[in-house]
C-alpha positions as a printed Julia matrix, in Angstrom:
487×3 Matrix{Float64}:
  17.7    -0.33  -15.97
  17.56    0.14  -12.06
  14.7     1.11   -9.93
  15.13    2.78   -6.49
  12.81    1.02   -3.66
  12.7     2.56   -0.14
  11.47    0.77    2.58
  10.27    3.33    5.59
  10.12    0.82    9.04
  10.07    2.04   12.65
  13.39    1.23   12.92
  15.48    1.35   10.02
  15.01    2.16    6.3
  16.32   -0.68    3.64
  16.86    0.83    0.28
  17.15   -1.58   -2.56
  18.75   -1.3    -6.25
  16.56   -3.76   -8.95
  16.38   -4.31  -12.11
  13.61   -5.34  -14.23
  14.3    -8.97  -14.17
  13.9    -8.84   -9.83
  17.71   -9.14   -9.26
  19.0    -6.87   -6.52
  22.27   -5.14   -7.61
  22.74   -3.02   -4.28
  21.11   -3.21   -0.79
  22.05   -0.99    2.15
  20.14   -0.55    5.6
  20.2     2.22    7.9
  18.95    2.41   11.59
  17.59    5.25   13.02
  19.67    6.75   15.69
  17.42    7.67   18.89
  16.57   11.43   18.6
  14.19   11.15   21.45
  11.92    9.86   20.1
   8.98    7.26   22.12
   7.64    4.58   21.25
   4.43    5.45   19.7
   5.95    8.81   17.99
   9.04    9.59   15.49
  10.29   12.57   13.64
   9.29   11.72   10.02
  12.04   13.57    9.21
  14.65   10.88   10.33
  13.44    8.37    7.79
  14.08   10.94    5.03
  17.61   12.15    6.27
  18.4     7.95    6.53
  16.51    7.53    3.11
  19.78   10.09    1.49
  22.32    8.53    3.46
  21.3     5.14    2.25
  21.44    5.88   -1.37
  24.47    7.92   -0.88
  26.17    4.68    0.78
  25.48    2.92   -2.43
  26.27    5.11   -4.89
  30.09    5.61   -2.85
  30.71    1.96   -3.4
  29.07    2.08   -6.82
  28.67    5.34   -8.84
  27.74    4.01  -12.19
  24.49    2.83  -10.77
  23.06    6.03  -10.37
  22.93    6.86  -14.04
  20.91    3.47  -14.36
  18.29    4.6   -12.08
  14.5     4.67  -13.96
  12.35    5.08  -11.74
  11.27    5.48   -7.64
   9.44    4.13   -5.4
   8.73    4.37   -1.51
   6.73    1.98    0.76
   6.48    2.23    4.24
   5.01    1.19    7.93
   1.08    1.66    7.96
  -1.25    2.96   10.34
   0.3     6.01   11.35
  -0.46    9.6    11.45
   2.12   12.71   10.22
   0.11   16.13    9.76
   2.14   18.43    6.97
   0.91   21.91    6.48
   0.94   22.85    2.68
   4.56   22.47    1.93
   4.69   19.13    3.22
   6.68   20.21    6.73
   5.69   18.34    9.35
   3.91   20.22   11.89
   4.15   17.18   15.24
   6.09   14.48   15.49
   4.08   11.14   13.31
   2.11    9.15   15.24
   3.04    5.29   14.94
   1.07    2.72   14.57
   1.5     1.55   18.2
  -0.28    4.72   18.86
  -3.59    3.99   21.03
  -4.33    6.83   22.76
  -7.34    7.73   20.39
  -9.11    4.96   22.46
 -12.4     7.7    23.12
 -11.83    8.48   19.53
 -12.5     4.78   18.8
 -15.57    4.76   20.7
 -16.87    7.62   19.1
 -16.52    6.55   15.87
 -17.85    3.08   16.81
 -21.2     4.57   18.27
 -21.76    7.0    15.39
 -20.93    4.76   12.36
 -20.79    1.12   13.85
 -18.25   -0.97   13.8
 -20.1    -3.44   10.52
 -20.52   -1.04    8.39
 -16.92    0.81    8.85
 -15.3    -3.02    8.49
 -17.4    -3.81    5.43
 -16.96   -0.26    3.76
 -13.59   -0.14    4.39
 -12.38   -3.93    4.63
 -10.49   -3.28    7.97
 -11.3    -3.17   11.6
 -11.76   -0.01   13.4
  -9.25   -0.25   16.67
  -7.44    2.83   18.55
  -4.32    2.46   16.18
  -6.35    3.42   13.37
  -5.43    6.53   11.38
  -9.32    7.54   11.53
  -9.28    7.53   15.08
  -6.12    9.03   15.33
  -7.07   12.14   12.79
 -10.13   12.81   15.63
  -8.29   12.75   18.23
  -6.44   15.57   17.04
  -8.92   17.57   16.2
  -9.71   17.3    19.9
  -6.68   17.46   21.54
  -4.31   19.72   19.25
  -7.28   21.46   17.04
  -3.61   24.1    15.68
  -2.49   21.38   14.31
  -5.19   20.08   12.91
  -5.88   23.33   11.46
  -2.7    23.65   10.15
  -2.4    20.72    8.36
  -2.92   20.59    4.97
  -2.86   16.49    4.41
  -2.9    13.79    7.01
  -0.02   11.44    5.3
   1.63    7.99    5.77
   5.25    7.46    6.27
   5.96    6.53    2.86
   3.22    9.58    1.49
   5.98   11.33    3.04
   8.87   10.45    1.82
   7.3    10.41   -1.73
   6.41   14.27   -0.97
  10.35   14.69    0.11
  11.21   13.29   -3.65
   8.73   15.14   -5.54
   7.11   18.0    -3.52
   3.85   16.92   -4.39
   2.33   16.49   -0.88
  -1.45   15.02   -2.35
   0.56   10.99   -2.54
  -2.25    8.87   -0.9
  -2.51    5.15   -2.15
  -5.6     2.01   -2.27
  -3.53    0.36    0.22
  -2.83    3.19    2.61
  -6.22    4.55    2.17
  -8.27    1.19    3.01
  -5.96   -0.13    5.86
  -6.42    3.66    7.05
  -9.93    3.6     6.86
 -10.43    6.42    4.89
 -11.27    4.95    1.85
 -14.12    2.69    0.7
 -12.46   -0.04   -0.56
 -14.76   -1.14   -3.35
 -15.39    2.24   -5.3
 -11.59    3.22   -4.31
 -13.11    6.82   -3.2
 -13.03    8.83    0.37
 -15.67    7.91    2.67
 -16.61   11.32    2.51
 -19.44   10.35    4.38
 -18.0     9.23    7.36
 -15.56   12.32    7.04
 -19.16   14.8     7.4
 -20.48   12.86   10.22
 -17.06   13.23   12.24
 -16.94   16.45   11.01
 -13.18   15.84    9.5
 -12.08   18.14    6.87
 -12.25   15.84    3.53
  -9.38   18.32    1.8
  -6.88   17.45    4.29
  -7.25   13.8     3.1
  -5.06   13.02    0.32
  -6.15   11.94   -3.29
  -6.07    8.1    -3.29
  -4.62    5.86   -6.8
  -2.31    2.74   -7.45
   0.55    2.13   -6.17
   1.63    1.62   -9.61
   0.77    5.43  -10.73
   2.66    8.15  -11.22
   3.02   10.63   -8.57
   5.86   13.24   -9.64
   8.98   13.46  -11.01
  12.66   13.93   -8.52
  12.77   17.27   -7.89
  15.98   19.26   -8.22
  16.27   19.32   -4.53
  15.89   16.05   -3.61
  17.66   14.83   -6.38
  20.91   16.88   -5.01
  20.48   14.9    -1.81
  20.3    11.71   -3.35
  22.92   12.13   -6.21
  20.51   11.58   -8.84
  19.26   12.96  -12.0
  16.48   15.34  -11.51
  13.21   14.12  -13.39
  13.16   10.56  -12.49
   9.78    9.67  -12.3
   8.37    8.89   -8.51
   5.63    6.44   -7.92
   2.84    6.88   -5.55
   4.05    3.78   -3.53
   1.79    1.69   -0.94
   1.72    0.06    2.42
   4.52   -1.96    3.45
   1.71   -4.84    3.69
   0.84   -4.35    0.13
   4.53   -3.97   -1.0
   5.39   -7.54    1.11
   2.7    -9.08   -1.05
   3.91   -8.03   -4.41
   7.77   -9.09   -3.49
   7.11  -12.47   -1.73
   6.57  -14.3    -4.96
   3.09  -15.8    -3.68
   0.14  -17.21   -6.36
  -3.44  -17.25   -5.78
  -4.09  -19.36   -2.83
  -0.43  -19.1    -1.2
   0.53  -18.16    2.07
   3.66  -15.79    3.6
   4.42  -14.75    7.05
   6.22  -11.14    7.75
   8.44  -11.51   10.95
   9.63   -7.71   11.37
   8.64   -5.56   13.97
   5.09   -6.25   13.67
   4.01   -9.48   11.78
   1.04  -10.78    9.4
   0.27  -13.97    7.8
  -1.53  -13.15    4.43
  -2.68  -14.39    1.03
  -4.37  -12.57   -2.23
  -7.63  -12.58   -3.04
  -9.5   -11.68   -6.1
 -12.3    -9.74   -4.14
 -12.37   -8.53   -0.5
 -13.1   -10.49    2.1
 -15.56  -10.02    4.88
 -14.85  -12.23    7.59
 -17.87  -12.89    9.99
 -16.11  -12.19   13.1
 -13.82   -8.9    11.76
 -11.19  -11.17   12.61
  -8.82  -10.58    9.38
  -8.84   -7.54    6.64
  -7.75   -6.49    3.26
  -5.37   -4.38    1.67
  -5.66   -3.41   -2.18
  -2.69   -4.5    -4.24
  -0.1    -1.94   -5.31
  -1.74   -2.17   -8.83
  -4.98   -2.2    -7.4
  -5.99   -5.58   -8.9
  -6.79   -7.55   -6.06
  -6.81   -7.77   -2.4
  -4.35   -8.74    0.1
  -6.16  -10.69    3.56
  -4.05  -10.21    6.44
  -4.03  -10.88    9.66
  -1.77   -8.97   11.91
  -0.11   -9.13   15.15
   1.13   -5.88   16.79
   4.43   -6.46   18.05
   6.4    -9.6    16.95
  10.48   -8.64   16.33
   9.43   -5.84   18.7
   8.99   -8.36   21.11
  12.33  -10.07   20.16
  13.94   -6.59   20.85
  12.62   -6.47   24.43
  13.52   -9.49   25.23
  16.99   -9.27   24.23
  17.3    -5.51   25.88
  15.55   -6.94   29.07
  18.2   -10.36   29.24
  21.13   -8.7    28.37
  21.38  -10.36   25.04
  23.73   -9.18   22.22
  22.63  -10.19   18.79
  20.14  -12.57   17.16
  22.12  -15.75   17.08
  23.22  -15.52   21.0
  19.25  -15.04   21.04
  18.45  -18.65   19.5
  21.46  -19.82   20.49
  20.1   -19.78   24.57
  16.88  -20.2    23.19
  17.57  -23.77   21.5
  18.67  -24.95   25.12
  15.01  -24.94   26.37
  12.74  -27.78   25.21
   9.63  -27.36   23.1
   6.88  -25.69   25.28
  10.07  -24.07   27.47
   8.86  -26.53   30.25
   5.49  -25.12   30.78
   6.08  -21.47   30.81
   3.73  -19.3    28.14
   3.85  -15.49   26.98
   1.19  -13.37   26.39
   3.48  -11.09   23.5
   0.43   -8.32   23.66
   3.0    -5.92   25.01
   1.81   -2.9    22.65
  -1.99   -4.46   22.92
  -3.21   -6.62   20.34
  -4.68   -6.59   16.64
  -5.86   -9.86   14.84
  -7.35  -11.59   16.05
  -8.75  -10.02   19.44
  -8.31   -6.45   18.37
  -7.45   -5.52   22.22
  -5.34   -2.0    22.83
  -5.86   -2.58   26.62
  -4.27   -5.88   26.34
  -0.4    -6.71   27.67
   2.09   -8.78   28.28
   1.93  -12.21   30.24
   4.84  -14.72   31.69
   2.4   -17.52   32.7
   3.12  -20.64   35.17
   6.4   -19.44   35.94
   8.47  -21.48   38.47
  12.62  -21.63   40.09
  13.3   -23.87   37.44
  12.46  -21.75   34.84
  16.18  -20.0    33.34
  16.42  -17.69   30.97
  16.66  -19.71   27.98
  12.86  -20.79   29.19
  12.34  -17.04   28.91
  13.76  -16.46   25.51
  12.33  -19.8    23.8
   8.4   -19.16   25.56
   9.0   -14.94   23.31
   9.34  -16.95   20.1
   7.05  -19.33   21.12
   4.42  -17.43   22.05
   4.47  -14.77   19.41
   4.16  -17.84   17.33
   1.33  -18.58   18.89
  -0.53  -15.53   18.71
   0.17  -16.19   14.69
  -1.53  -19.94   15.07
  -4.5   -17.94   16.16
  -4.63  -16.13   13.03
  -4.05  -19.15   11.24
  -6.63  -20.5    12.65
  -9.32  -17.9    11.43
  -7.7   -18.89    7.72
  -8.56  -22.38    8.45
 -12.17  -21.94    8.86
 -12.63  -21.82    5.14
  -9.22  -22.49    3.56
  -6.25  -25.03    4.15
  -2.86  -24.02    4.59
  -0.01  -26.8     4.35
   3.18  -24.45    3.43
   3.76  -21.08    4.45
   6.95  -18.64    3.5
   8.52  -16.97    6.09
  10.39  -13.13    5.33
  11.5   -10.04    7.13
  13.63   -9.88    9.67
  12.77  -12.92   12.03
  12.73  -15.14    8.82
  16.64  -15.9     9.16
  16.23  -17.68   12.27
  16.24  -21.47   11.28
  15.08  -22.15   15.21
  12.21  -19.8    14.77
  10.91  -21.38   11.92
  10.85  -24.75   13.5
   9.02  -23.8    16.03
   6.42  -22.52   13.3
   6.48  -25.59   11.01
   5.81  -27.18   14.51
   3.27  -25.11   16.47
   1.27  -24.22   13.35
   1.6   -28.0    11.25
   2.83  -26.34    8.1
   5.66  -27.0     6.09
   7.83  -23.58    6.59
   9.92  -22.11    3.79
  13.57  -19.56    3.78
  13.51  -17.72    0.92
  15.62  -17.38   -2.3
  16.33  -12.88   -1.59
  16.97  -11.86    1.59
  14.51  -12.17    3.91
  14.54   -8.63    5.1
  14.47   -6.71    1.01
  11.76   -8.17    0.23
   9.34   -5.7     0.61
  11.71   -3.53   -1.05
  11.29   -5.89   -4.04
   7.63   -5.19   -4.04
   8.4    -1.76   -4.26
  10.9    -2.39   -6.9
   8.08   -4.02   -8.93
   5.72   -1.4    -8.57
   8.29    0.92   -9.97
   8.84   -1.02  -13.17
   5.17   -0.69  -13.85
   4.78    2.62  -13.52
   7.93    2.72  -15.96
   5.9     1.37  -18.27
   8.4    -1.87  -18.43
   5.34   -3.98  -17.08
   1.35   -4.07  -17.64
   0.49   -4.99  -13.83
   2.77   -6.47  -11.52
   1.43  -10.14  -12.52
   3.81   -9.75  -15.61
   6.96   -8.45  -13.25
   8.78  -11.01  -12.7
  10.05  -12.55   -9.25
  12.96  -14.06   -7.98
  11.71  -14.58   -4.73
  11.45  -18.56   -4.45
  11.02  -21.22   -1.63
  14.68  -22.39   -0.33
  14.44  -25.11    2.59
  11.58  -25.83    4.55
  11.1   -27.14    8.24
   9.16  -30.04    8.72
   6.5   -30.3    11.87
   7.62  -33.09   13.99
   4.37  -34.95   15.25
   6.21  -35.95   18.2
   5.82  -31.95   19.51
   2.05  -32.06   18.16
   0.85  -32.59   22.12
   3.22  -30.39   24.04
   2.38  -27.34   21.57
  -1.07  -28.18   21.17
  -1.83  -28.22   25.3
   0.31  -24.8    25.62
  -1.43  -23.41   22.64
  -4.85  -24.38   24.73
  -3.42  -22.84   27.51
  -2.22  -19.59   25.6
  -5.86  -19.1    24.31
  -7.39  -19.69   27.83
  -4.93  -17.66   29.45
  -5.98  -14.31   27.31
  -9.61  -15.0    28.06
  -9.04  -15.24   31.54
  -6.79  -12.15   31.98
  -8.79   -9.67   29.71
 -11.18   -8.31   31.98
  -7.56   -7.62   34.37
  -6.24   -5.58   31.52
């Protein structure tokens, strides 16, 4: 028995083969090519079209695995936007969640709700990326569209309308992180919705990730070289999906390096930090609560600074990288480059080289990205530490293959740092994969799924680096407060 997880990113979609016990029998990863789209927009129907191509991939080298297949499940990035008139073709391009041009939108909302009472209904913080905002400023600025549209979705509410045509896919996690649901009662804030004066049909029904949403149509089931009827799963966040795949209990900590990047633990109950620092996420199964705190672009800034320096692949990255010293000899970056979520919550905000000088090369420049994304974590960490302490902390996506990179976390942050047993970058896929095998019916909740995802080697913190990364950090913190007004 095999269960079919897509993972939607802004990049590339990873499509996973599992079975029940958490083993992955195939993986296969496919990158978007660049159909013009920006960097706040895509064509949602690239991640479909990549979503086939994957599973095709496999099933070439493989056939017999498709007749193993028992159920499907999508997640996908969060925060976005994709308008779908009633059968589920997109009417614009999706908006991403480095979308911030519904900053009036944010101030709107703000003024006429507050920000308190949409953080502590919802368990998120309003900001210019979110899909409320983003719904408004439609409304505004492209009211045919909005009229056209018959639900607002999420990436992966699209993709699970592509398998099963059934376009009304919303999830808890989706729907809280969006802030369109309250995240207590699990039901619209059709309240805020009146107020706004936003359409509550064109919101879609919101359930557990864990729940049922269709069975694979005939159509998409041709594409994928399936079995029609398999049954489809409503899916979730990739947030919430990274939280049921990284093998964390009660109490434990994880850190997602992809393009963006959050440092979370569960939670029975939500929590409502005092400063609307951090916020929650409903689990897949709707259980408990994720607490995140996220920074906007982390890999993303990894990309840039690759693209910018001429720099081929990852290891030629911390390769150069490794040649600077700890603290890159004074040089800091701000890594706000697509503004800022937890915990400043800044859209206006940018990128910062700070204190540069001729001695500075460009393995300075390349250590002081990875350095000071990693700090911009520590200041997460820090809002954690206010009421809870953190010694070890697992590292996956992307960036969590980089042994230098998660050095320079076990030592900027004083944690023990830990590889993983899957590969770093499926397991959100495995999250997925779980999800699936409880809407099966093969698990109760996705406590009883089992995981294979286990702590490999760490990296230790080296006190002798305590000083140098604690006066940069200083500096790092200083150097945003002193810059914001600029931005």
């Amino acid at each position: 028995m095999l269960f079919l997880a897509f993972d939607i990113g802004t990049s590339s979609v990873k499509t996973s083969l599992v079975s029940e016990k958490g083993e992955v029998a195939a993986f296969s990863e496919r990158k978007y090519p660049n159909m013009g789209q920006s960097a706040t927009e895509q064509n949602p129907e690239i991640w479909w079209l990549e979503a086939c191509a994957a599973v095709r991939e496999m099933f070439s080298a493989s056939p017999e695995l498709a007749k193993q297949v028992a159920a499907i499940g999508t997640g996908g990035h969060m925060l976005g936007c994709v308008p779908v008139d009633v059968s589920g073709k997109p009417l614009r391009p999706a908006m991403l969640h480095s979308d911030t041009r519904s900053t009036r939108e944010e101030s709107d909302i703000a003024n006429a709700i507050g920000r308190s009472e949409l953080y502590h209904r919802s368990g998120n913080t309003l900001s210019a990326k979110s899909p409320l905002a983003k719904i408004l400023w439609l409304k505004r600025n492209e009211p045919l569209v909005y009229e056209k549209t018959a639900k607002f979705l999420q990436s992966k509410d699209y993709v699970t309308a592509k398998l099963t045509g059934n376009i009304d896919t919303g999830d808890y996690s989706d729907g809280a992180h969006a802030q369109l649901m309250d995240i207590r009662s699990r039901q619209p804030v059709s309240d805020i919705f009146a107020e706004l004066g936003i359409a509550a049909d064109k919101i879609p029904l919101f359930r557990r990730g864990t729940d049922i949403a269709g069975k694979l149509s005939v159509s998409a089931a041709r594409e994928l070289g399936l079995a029609d009827g398999i049954p489809v799963i409503t899916g979730g966040g990739d947030g919430a999906c990274a939280n049921a795949g990284s093998g964390i209990n009660a109490g434990e900590f994880y850190c997602s390096l992809g393009t963006t990047a959050w440092l979370s633990y569960d939670s029975p109950e939500p929590i409502a930090d005092s400063g609307e620092r951090v916020f929650n996420i409903p689990a897949l199964d709707g259980e408990s609560e994720g607490v995140f705190g996220t920074m906007q672009a982390a890999g993303k800034c990894v990309e840039w600074a690759k693209a910018l320096f001429g720099i081929e692949n990852i290891a030629e990255f911390d390769r150069i990288a490794a040649l600077a010293s700890a603290g890159s000899d004074g040089l800091v970056f701000l890594p706000y480059i697509e503004g800022e979520r937890s915990p400043i919550f800044d859209s206006n905000a940018r990128g910062v080289f700070f204190r540069v000088n001729s001695e500075h090369n460009k393995s300075h420049f390349l250590r002081a990205v990875l350095e000071g994304i990693t700090f911009a974590l520590r200041s997460i960490l820090d809002v954690y530490r206010e009421t809870l302490t953190v010694s070890d902390i697992r590292v996956i996506g992307g960036g969590g293959n980089s042994e230098l990179w998660r050095t320079i976390m076990a030592d900027i942050w004083n944690v023990r740092t830990w590889s993983v047993s899957a590969k770093a970058s499926s397991v959100t896929s495995l999250g997925v994969a779980k999800a699936a095998a409880v809407g099966a019916g093969v698990y109760k909740n996705l406590r009883e799924a089992p995981s294979i995802v286990t702590p490999v080697s760490q990296s230790v913190p080296d006190p002798a680096l305590a000083d140098v990364y604690n006066s940069q950090y200083d500096t790092f913190i200083k150097l945003y407060k002193n810059v914001k007004e600029l931005f």
